[in-house]
C-alpha positions as CSV (number, residue, x, y, z in Angstrom):
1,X,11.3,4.9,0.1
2,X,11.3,8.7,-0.5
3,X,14.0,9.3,2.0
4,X,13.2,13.4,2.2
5,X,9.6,12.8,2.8
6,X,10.0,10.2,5.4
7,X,12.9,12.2,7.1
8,X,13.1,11.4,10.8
9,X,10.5,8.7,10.7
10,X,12.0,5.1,11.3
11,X,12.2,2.8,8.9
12,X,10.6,-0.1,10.2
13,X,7.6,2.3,10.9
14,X,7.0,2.8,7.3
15,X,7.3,-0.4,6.1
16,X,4.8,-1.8,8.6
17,X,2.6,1.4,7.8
18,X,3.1,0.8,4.4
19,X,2.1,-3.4,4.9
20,X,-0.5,-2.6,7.0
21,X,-2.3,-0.9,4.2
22,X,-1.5,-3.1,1.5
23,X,-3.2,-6.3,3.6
24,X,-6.5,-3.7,4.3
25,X,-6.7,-3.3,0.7
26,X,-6.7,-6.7,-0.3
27,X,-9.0,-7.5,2.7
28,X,-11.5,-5.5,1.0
29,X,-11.0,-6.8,-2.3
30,X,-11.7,-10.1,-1.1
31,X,-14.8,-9.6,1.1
32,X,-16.3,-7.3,-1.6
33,X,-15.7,-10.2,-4.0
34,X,-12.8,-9.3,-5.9
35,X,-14.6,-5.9,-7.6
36,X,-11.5,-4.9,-9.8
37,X,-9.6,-7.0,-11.6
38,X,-6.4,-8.8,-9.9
39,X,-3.9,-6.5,-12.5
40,X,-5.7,-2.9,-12.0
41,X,-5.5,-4.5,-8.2
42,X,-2.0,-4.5,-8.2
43,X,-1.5,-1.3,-10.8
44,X,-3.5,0.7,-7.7
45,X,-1.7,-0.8,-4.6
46,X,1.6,-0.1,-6.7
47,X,0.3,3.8,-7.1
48,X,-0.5,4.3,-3.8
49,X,2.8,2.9,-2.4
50,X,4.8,5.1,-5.0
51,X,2.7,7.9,-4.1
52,X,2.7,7.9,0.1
53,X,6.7,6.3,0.0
């Protein structure tokens, strides 16, 4: 968790924000029947949290 970035925002916040995303995502991926593969699944979800944490 980038601490500077997420100053003065709870913890618990952004992890739920943070899992609440992660579950859209793979809602998607499995009512569009699975359009990307399961590893350039994972390689994304694992940008995105590096990238908004």
């Amino acid at each position: 968790m980038n601490e500077e970035r997420n100053r003065g925002l709870n913890k618990e916040v952004v992890v739920r924000y943070a899992a609440s995303a992660v579950v859209g995502i793979m809602e998607w991926w499995f009512m569009n029947e699975k359009p990307l593969p399961p590893v350039e699944m994972a390689e994304q979800i694992g940008m995105l949290l590096d990238r908004k944490l």
